[in-house]
N, C-alpha and C positions, 0 to 999 in steps of 0.2 A: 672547495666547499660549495659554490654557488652551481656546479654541474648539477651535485648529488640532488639541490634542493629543486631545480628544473627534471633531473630525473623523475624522483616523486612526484612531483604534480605531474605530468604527464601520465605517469604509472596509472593516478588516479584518476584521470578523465578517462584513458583506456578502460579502466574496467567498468567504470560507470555507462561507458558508453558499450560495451559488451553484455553487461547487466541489462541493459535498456533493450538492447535487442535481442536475448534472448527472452525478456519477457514479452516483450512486443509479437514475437514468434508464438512463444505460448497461450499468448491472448486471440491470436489468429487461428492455431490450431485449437485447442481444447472446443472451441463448437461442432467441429466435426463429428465428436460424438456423439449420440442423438439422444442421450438422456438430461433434460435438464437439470432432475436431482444432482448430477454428479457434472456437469458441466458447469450450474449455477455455482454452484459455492465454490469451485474451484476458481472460475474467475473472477469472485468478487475476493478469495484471498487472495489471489496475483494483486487485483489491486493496492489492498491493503498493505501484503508487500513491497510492493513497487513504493506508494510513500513513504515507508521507513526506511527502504535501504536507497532509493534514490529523487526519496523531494517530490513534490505535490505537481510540480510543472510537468518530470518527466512521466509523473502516474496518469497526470490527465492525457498524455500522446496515446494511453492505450487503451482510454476509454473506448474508444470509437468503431475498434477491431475488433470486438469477438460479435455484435450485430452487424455489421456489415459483412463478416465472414459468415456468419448462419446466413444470412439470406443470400448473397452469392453463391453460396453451395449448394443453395437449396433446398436446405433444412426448414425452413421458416415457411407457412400461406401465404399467397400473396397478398391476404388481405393482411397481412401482417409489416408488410412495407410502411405505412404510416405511422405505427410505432415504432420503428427504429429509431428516428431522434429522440423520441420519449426516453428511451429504453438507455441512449446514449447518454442524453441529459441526467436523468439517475445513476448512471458511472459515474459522472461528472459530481453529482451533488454528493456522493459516497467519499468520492477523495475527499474533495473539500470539505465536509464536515468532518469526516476522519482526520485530517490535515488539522483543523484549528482543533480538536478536543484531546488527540492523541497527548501533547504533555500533563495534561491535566490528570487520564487516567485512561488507558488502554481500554477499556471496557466499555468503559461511557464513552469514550470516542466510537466504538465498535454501534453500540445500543442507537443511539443517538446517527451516525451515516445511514445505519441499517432500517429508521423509521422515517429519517428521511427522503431515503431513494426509494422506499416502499409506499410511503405516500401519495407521493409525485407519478411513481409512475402508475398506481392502483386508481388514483383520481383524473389523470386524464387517457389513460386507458379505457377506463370506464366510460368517460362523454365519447369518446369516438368510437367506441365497438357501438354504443348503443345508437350513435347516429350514421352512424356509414355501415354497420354490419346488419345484416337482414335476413342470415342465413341463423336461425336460434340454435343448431347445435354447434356450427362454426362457432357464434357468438360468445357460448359458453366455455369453448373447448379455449379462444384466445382470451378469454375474461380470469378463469382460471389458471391460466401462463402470467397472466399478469397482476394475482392478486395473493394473498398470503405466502406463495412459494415466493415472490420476490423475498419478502421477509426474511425467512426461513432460508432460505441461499447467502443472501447479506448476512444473519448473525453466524450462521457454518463456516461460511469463508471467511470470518471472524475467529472463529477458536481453530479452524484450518492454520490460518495464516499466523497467528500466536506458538502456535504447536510447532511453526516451521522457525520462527524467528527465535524461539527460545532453545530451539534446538541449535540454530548456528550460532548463539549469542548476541543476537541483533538488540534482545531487550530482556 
């Protein structure tokens, strides 16, 4: 009796930790493609996923992977280096507000990550395009990357990531 019940757990770190890494993969790959419409809300649903099917701790490890992956590829201006922690930090604040609202009510967790990480990162976006960018169509083309499409990708990858979880029975 006491094998079966070391079986099981084991079973279960295995897939969480296989879970973890293929989303960690997908969080790495999906910037590759160069549409943000269709890049953003796919990765802010991974995250969304990611905390319901494996906990706020392991969602935050992939914050950090799909901006460090667009600008290592390439994809990103270089004047766009200085908001990648920005950009991280709003993955970061997505989990976590989605993390603490999610039992309360899927949606309002969704609404509520989604104005948060749009916030944060549309307000300091803003003070550093406008003090270190000098180039005004540069300025506007990364002001615009970083200002209501955040939004707009956080609440998609919201009814995305719902769409996916009711489909496997997650919720």
């Amino acid at each position: 009796m006491a094998e079966s019940k070391v079986e099981i757990i084991v079973d279960k770190k295995v897939v969480v930790i296989t879970q973890l890494l293929v989303m960690m993969s997908l969080a790495a790959l999906l910037p590759l493609f160069p549409l943000q419409q269709i890049t953003g809300p796919l990765v802010n649903a991974l995250l969304y996923i990611a905390v319901i099917m494996l906990g706020a701790n392991n969602a935050l490890l992939i914050c950090f992977l799909p901006s460090v992956t667009a600008f290592s590829a390439g994809l990103l201006p270089a004047v766009m280096l200085p908001l990648i922690p920005v950009i991280i930090i709003g993955n970061i604040l997505l989990v976590l507000f989605f993390n603490y609202f999610k039992e309360k009510n899927f949606w309002l967790a969704v609404a509520v990550a989604s104005f948060a990480k749009y916030i944060f990162i549309y307000s300091l976006a803003s003070i550093l395009v406008s003090q270190f960018v000098k180039n005004t169509s540069l300025a506007k083309l990364v002001s615009s990357m970083m200002s209501y499409q955040q939004l707009l990708n956080a609440l998609l990858g919201g009814i995305i990531a719902w769409a996916f979880l009711k489909f496997i029975k997650r919720i």
